[in-house]
C-alpha positions in Angstrom: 124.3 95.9 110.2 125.4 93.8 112.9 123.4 96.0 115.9 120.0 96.7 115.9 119.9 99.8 114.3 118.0 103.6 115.3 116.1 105.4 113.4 114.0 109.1 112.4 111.4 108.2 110.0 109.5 112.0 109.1 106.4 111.6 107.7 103.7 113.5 106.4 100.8 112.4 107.6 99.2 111.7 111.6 98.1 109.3 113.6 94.6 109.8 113.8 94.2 109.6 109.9 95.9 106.5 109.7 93.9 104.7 112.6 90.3 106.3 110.7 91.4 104.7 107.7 92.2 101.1 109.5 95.9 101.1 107.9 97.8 101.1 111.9 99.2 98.3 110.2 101.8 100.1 108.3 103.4 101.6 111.5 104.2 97.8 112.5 105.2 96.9 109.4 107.7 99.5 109.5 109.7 97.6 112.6 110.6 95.1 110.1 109.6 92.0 112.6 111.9 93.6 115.7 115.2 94.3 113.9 115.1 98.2 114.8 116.5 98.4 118.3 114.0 102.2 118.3 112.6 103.8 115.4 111.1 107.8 116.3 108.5 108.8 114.2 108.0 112.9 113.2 105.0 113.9 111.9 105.5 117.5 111.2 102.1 119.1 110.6 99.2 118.0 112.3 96.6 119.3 113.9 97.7 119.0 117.6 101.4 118.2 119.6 101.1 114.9 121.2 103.7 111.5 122.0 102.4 108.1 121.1 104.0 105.2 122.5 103.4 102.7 119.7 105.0 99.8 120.6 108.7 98.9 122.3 110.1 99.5 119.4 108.8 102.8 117.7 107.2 105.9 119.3 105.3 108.5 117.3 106.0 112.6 118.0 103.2 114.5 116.4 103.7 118.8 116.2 100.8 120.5 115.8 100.8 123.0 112.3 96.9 124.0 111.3 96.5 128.0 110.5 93.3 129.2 109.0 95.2 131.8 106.5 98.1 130.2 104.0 100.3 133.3 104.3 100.8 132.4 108.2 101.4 128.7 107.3 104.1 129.7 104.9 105.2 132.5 107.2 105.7 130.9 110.2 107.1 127.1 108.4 110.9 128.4 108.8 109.8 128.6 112.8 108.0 125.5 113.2 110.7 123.7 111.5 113.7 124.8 113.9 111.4 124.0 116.7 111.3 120.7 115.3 115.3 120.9 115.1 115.3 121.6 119.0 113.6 119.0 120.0 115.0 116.4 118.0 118.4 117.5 119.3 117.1 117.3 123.0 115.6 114.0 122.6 118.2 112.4 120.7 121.0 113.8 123.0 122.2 110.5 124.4 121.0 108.2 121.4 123.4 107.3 118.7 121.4 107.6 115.4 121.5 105.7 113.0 119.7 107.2 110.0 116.9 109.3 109.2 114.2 108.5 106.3 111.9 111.0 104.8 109.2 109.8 103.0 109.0 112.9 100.1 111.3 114.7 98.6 109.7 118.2 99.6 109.3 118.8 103.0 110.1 116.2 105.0 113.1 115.3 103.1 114.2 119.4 103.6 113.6 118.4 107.8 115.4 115.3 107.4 118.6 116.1 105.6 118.8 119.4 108.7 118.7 116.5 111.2 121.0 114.3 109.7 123.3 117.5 109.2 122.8 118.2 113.2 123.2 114.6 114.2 125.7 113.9 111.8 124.2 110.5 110.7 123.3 108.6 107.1 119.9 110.3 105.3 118.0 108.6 103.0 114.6 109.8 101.0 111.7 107.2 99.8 110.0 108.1 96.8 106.3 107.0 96.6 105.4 108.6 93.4 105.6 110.0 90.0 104.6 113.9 91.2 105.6 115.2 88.0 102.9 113.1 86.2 100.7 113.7 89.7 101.4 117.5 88.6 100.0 117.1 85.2 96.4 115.4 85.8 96.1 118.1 88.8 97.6 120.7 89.0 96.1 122.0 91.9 96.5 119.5 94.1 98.5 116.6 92.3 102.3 117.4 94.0 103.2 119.2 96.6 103.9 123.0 96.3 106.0 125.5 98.8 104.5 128.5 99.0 102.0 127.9 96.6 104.9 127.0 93.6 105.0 123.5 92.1 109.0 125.5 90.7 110.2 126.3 94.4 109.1 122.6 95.3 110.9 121.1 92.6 114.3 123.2 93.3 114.0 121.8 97.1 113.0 118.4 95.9 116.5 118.9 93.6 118.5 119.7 96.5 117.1 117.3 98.8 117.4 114.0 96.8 121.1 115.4 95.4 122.1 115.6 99.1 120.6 111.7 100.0 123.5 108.8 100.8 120.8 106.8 99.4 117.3 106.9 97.5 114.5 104.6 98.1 112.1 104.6 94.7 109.1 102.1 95.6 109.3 101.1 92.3 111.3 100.4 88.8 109.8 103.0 87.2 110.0 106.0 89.3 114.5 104.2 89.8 114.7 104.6 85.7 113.3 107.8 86.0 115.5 108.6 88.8 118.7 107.7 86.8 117.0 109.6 83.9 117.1 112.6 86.0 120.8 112.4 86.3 120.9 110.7 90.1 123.8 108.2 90.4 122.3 104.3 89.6 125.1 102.9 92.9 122.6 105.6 95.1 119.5 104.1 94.1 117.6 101.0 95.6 113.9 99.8 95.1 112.4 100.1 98.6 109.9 97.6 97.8 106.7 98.0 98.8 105.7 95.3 100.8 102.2 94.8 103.0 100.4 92.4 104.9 98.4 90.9 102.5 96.9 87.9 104.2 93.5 88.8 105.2 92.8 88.1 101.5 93.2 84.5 101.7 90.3 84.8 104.5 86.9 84.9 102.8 84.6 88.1 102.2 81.5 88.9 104.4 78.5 88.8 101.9 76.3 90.7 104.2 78.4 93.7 102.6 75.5 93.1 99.7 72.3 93.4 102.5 74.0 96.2 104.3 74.4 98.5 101.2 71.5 97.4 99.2 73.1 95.3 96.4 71.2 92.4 94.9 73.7 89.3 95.3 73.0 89.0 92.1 74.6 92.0 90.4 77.9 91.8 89.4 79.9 94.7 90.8 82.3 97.0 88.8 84.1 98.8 91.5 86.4 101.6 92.3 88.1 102.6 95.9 90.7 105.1 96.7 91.1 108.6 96.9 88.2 110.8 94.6 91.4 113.2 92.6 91.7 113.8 89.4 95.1 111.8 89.6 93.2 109.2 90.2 91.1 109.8 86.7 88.1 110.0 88.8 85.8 111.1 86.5 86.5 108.3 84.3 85.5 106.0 86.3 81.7 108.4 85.6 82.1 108.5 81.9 82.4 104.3 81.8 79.6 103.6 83.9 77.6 105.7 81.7 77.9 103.2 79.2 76.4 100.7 81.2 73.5 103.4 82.5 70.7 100.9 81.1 72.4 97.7 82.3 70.1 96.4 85.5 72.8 93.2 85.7 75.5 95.7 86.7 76.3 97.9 89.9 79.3 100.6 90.1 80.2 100.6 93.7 82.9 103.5 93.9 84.1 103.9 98.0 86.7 106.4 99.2 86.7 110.4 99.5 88.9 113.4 98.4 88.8 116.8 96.8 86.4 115.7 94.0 84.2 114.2 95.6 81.1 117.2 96.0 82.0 117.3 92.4 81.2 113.4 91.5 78.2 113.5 93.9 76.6 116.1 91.9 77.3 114.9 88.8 75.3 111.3 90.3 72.5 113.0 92.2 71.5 115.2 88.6 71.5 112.3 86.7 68.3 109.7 87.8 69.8 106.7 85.2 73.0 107.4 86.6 71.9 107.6 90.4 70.6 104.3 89.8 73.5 102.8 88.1 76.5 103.9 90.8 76.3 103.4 94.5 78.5 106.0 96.3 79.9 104.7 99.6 81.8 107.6 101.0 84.7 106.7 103.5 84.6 102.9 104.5 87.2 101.2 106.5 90.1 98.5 105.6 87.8 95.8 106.3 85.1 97.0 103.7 87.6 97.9 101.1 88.7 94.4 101.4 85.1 93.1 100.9 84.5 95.3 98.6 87.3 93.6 96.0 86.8 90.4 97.2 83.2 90.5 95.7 83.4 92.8 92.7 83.2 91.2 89.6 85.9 93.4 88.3 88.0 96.1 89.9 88.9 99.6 88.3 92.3 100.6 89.2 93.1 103.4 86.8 96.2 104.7 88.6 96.9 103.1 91.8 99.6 102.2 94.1 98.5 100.5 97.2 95.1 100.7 95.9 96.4 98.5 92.4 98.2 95.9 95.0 95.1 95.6 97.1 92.9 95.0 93.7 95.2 92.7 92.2 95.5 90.3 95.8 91.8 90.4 96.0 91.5 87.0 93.3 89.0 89.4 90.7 90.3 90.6 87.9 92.0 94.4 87.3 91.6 96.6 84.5 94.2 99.7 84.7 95.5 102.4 82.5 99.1 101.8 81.1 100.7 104.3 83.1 102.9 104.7 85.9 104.5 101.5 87.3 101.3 99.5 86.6 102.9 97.0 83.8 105.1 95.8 86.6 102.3 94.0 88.3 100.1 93.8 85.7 100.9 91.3 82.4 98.3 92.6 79.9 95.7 89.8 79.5 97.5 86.9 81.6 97.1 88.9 84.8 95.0 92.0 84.6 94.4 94.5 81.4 96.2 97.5 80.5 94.8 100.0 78.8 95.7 102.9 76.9 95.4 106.1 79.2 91.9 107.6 79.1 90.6 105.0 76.2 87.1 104.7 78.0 85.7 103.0 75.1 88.3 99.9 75.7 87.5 99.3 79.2 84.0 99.2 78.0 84.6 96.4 75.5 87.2 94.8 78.3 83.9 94.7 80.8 81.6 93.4 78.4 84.2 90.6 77.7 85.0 90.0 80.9 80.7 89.9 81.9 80.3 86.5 79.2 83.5 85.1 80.4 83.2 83.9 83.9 85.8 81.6 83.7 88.2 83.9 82.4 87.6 86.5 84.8 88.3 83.8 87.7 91.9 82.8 86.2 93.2 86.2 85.5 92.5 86.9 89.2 93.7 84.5 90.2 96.8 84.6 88.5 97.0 88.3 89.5 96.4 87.4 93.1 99.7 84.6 92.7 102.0 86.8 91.4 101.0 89.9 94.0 101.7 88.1 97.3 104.8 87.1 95.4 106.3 90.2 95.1 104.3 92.4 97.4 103.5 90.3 100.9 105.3 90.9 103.8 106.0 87.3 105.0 107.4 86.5 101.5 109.4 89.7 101.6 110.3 90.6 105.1 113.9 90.7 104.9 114.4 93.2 101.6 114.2 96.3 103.0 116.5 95.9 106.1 118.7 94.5 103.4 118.7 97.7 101.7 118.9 99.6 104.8 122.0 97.8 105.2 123.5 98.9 102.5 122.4 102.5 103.6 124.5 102.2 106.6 128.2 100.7 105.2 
C-alpha cells in the first residue's frame, strides 16, 4: 500500500453515544496516526441525518432510522438501505475507493458488501464477538436479529462473511472458530484490538472515594460495563451476597443496560444488600478509569474492552474461562480464570486475594505489563494497516 489509502467504515452505532460515553477516542484511533488519505464513516440508524467533520482525515455521515412500531422498522429497512446506496454513490462519484469495512456480520456487513458491489472495490468484515455464545446467555437481546429471527440473521451473517476478500476476527478465538466454521484460514487476519491505554500510567483521583461516599478504607470489589445478562450480570449480585456482612468490603458496580431496573430492584428490596453494593449508574471514561485504578479487585466476567481496561489498570482480574479471556489472562500469574458461573470460587479467590496484599499487587501488575504489550496503541500502531495491506494486494 504504497498511497494513502480511502476508505467506508459502516458502523452501528452514532456519534452522540460515543461522545456520552467519553470513548471519541476510538474514531482517532481509527486514522491509524495519518496513513488514511480519507476515511467516510456510515452510521446507518440513528436517531437524526447529520455530517460531522471529524478531523482532515475522517468525516462521519449519520442517517436517521428511529420508528416507534418494529413492523415499520423492518418494513421500511429495504428503503432506507437504497437511500443509503444513493448517496454513497453521489458522494463517492469522483473518489477512488479503496475498501469498505463493516463492523458486524449482520447489517452493516449486508450494506457494505452492496457498496463494494456498486463501487467495485475490496470489502472486508470485523468480527467483535462470539454472538453465538452472546445468543445463548440472552436470547433476547444477546445477537442481533432481522426481523425479529436470530435464523434469518445468521443466513445473512453466512452470506455476508462468505462474500468478504478478507475477515477481521479481534481475536484468536473468535479466527479458530472462524476456520471451524468452514471460512478459508489465507482469508482470515486478527484485527487486533489496540487502544490508547496510557492514561493508566497517570495516577487515579482519590476524591472518587468523598464524591461517592466510600470510606478510603474499604477495599473495593468492582464491576463496570454494560448491565446484560451476557455480561453475567446477576452474578456479579449472587457473589456479593456472600460478603453481605463484610463492613471491610464495597461492590461498586458502574455502567447501565437492559438489566439494570432489574438489578436495582433486586438492591433496593434487600437492606444488607443495599448496604453492601454501591450502584453508580452511567459514569464517564474518566471515572471508569478511577474506578479500576482503586478497586482492590476487578470483576470482569465476560469482557472485551472492558477485560483490557481491568487488566491495564495494575489491580488484579478475576474472569470466567470463556470467550477469548485466557489470551490475556494466565490463570494465577496474571489474573484468575474461573470456571463459568462457579460463584463459590470467586468467593474463595476474593477472600485469598483480601489477606494477600502483596499478591494482589504483583498479579496486577504483571497483568498491567503484558496488556500494554499486546493491546496499546503506541506499541501496536502499525498492525492493522499492515493487515489492511494485505486487504488491498
Amino acid at each position: 500500500m504504497l498511497k494513502k489509502p480511502i476508505a467506508i467504515f459502516i458502523v452501528p452505532t452514532n456519534y452522540s453515544s460515543l461522545k456520552e460515553k467519553g470513548v471519541l477516542n476510538i474514531l482517532k484511533d481509527r486514522e491509524e496516526y495519518g496513513k488514511f488519505k480519507k476515511i467516510i464513516v456510515i452510521h446507518p440508524f440513528t436517531k437524526k441525518t447529520q455530517k460531522i467533520l471529524y478531523s482532515k482525515i475522517q468525516e462521519i455521515h449519520e442517517f436517521k432510522y428511529s420508528f416507534s412500531y418494529n413492523f415499520l422498522r423492518f418494513l421500511l429497512l429495504p428503503v432506507h438501505i437504497i437511500k443509503i446506496l444513493f448517496f454513497v454513490n453521489k458522494l463517492c462519484k469522483n473518489m477512488k475507493i479503496d475498501f469498505i469495512r463493516a463492523q458486524d456480520p449482520y447489517v452493516s456487513g449486508m450494506l457494505g458488501l452492496m457498496i463494494a458491489k456498486l463501487l467495485k472495490c475490496k470489502f472486508c468484515i470485523s468480527i467483535h464477538a462470539d454472538y453465538d455464545k452472546r445468543h445463548l446467555l440472552d436470547p433476547r437481546f444477546g445477537a442481533p436479529k432481522i426481523c425479529g429471527s436470530r435464523f434469518l440473521a445468521k443466513q445473512i451473517e453466512r452470506l455476508n462473511l462468505g462474500s468478504s476478500d478478507l475477515l477481521l476476527p479481534i481475536r484468536e478465538s473468535l479466527k479458530q472458530k472462524l476456520i471451524k466454521n468452514g471460512y478459508l484460514k489465507r482469508k482470515i487476519e486478527v484485527l487486533p484490538h489496540i487502544v490508547n491505554l496510557n492514561h493508566y500510567k497517570l495516577k487515579p483521583n482519590k476524591l472518587f472515594f468523598k464524591k461517592n461516599k466510600i470510606s478510603p478504607k474499604s477495599k473495593i470489589i468492582s464491576f463496570s460495563g454494560r448491565f446484560s445478562k451476557e455480561n453475567y450480570i446477576y452474578d456479579y449480585i449472587k457473589i456479593a451476597k456472600n460478603f453481605i456482612d463484610n463492613n471491610k468490603i464495597k461492590f461498586v458496580m458502574a455502567g447501565d443496560g437492559v438489566e439494570m431496573a432489574s438489578i436495582k430492584k433486586i438492591i433496593e428490596n434487600d437492606k444488607k444488600l443495599k448496604k453492601r453494593i454501591l450502584l453508580l449508574g452511567f459514569v464517564d471514561s474518566q471515572e471508569v478509569r478511577n474506578l479500576r485504578q482503586l478497586s482492590y479487585i476487578n470483576l470482569s466476567l465476560m469482557g472485551g474492552f472492558s477485560l483490557i481496561e481491568c487488566c491495564a489498570s495494575g489491580r488484579p482480574t478475576i474472569s470466567y474461562e470463556v470467550e477469548w479471556h485466557s489470551e490475556l489472562i494466565e490463570n494465577e500469574r496474571t489474573g484468575y480464570l474461573v470456571k463459568e458461573n462457579d460463584h463459590q470460587e470467586v468467593c474463595r479467590i476474593i477472600k485469598k486475594l483480601i489477606t494477600m496484599p502483596k499478591k494482589a499487587l504483583i498479579l496486577g501488575e504483571k497483568a498491567k505489563k503484558i496488556t500494554f504489550q499486546k493491546h496499546n496503541y503506541s506499541q501496536n500502531k502499525n498492525k492493522r494497516i499492515q493487515i489492511y495491506q494485505k486487504l488491498l494486494k
